[in-house]
C-alpha atoms as an extended CHARMM CRD file, in Angstrom:
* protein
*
        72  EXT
         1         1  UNK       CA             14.1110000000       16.6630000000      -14.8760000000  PROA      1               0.0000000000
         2         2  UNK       CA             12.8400000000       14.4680000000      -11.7770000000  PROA      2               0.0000000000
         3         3  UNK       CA             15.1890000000       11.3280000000      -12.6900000000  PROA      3               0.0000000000
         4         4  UNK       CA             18.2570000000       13.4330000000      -12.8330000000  PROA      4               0.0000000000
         5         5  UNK       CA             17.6240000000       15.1310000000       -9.6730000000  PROA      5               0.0000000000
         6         6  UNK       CA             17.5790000000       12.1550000000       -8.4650000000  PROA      6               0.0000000000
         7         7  UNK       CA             20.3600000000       11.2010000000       -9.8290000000  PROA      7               0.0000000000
         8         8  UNK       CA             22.2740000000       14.3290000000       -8.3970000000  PROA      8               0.0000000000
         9         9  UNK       CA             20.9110000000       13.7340000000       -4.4990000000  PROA      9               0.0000000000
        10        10  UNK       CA             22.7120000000       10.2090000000       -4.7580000000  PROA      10              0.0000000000
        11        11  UNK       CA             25.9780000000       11.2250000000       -5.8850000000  PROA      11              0.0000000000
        12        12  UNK       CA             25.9780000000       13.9410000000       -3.4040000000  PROA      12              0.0000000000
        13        13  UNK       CA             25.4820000000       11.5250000000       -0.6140000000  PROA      13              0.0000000000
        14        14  UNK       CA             27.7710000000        8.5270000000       -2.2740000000  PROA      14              0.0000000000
        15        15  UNK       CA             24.9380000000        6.5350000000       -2.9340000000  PROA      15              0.0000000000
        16        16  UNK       CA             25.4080000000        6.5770000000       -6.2660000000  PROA      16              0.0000000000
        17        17  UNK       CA             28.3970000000        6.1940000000       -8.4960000000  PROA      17              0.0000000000
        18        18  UNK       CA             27.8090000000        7.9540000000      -12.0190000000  PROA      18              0.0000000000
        19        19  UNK       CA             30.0950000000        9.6440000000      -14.5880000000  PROA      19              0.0000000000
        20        20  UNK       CA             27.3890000000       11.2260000000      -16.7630000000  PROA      20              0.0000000000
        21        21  UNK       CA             24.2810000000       12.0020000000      -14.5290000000  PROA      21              0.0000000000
        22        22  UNK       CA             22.5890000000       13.8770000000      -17.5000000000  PROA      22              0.0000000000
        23        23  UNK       CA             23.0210000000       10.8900000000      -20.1410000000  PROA      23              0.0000000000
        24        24  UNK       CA             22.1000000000        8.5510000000      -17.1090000000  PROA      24              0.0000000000
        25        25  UNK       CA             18.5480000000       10.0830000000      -16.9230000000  PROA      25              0.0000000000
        26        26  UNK       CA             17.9360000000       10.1910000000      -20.5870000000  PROA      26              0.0000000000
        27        27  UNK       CA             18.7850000000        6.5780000000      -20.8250000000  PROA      27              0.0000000000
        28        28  UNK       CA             16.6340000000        5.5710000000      -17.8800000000  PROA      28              0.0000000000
        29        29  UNK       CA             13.6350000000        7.6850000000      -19.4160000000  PROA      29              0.0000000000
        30        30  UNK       CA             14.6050000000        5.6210000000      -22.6050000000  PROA      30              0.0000000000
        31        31  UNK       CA             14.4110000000        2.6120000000      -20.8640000000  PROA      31              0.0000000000
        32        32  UNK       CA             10.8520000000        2.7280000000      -19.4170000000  PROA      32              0.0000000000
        33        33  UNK       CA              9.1500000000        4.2790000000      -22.2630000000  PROA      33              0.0000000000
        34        34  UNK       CA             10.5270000000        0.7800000000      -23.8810000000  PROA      34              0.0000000000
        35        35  UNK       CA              8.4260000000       -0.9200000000      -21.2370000000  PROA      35              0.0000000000
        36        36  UNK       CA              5.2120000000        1.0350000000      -21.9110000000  PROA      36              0.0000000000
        37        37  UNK       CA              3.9590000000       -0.6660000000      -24.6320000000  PROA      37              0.0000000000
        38        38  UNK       CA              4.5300000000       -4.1410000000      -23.6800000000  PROA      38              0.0000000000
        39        39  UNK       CA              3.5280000000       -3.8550000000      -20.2280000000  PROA      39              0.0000000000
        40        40  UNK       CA             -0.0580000000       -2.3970000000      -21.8650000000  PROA      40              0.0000000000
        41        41  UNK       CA             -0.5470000000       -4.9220000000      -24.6230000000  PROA      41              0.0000000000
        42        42  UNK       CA              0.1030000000       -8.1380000000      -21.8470000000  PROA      42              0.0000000000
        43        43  UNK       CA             -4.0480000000       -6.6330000000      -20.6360000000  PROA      43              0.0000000000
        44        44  UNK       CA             -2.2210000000       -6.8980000000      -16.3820000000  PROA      44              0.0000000000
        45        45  UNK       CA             -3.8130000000       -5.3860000000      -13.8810000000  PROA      45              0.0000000000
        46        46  UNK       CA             -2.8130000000       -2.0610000000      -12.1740000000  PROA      46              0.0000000000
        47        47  UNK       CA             -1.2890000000       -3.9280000000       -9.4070000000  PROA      47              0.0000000000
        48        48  UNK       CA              0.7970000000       -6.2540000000      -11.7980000000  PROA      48              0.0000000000
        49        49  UNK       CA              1.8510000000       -3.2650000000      -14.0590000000  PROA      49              0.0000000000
        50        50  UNK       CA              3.2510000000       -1.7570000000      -10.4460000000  PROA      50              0.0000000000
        51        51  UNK       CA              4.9240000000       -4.9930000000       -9.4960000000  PROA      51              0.0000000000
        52        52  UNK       CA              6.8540000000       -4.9130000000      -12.6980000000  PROA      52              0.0000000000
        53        53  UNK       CA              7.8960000000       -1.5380000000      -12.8100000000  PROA      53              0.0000000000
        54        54  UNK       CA              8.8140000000       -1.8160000000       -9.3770000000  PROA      54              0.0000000000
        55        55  UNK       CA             11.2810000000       -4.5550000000      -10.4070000000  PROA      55              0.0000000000
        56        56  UNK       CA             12.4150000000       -3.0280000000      -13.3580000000  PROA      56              0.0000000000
        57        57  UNK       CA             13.3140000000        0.0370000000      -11.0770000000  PROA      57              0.0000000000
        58        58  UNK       CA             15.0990000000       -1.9270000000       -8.6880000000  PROA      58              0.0000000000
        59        59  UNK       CA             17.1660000000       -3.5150000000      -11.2940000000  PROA      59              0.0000000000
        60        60  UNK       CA             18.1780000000       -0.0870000000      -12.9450000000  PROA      60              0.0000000000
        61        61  UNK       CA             19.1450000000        1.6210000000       -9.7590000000  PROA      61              0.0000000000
        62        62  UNK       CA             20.6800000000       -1.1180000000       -7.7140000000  PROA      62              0.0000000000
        63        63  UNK       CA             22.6650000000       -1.8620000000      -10.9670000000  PROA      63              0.0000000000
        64        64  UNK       CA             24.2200000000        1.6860000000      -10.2350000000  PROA      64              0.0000000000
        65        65  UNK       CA             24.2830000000        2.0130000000       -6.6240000000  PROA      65              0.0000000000
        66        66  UNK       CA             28.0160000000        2.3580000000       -5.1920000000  PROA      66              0.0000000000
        67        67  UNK       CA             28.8950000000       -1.4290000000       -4.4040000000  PROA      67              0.0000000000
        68        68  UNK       CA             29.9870000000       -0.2380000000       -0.4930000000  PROA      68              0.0000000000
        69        69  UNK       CA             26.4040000000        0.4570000000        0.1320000000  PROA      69              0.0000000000
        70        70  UNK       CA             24.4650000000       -1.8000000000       -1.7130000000  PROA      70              0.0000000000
        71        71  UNK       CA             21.6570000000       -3.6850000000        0.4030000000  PROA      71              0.0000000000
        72        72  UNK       CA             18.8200000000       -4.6900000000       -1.3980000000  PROA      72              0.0000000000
């Protein structure tokens, strides 16, 4: 599993601060699957679609990124 892989590699170097990086993953997986229909039924363009998920993404992992080394 990519997202929990990534999940590992940023606990190992502190960037990350998670209890459960397993359940983390699933729930992020959970997550944007609940964006994929929406984002398809508002007809955007490739390049909006990518600006939102982009956004989304930044939400979800600076939302878990150890406060000492957060920097948007």
């Amino acid at each position: 599993m990519q997202i929990k892989n990534l999940l590992l590699d940023g606990i190992e170097k502190g960037e990350f601060s998670i209890a459960n990086p397993e359940l983390t993953a699933k729930t992020i997986v959970t997550i944007l699957q609940g964006f994929e229909v929406p984002l398809m039924l508002k007809n955007l363009t490739d390049e909006e679609i990518q600006k939102s998920v982009d956004e989304m993404l930044n939400i979800l992992f600076y939302g878990i990124v150890a406060k000492s080394t957060f920097s948007p």
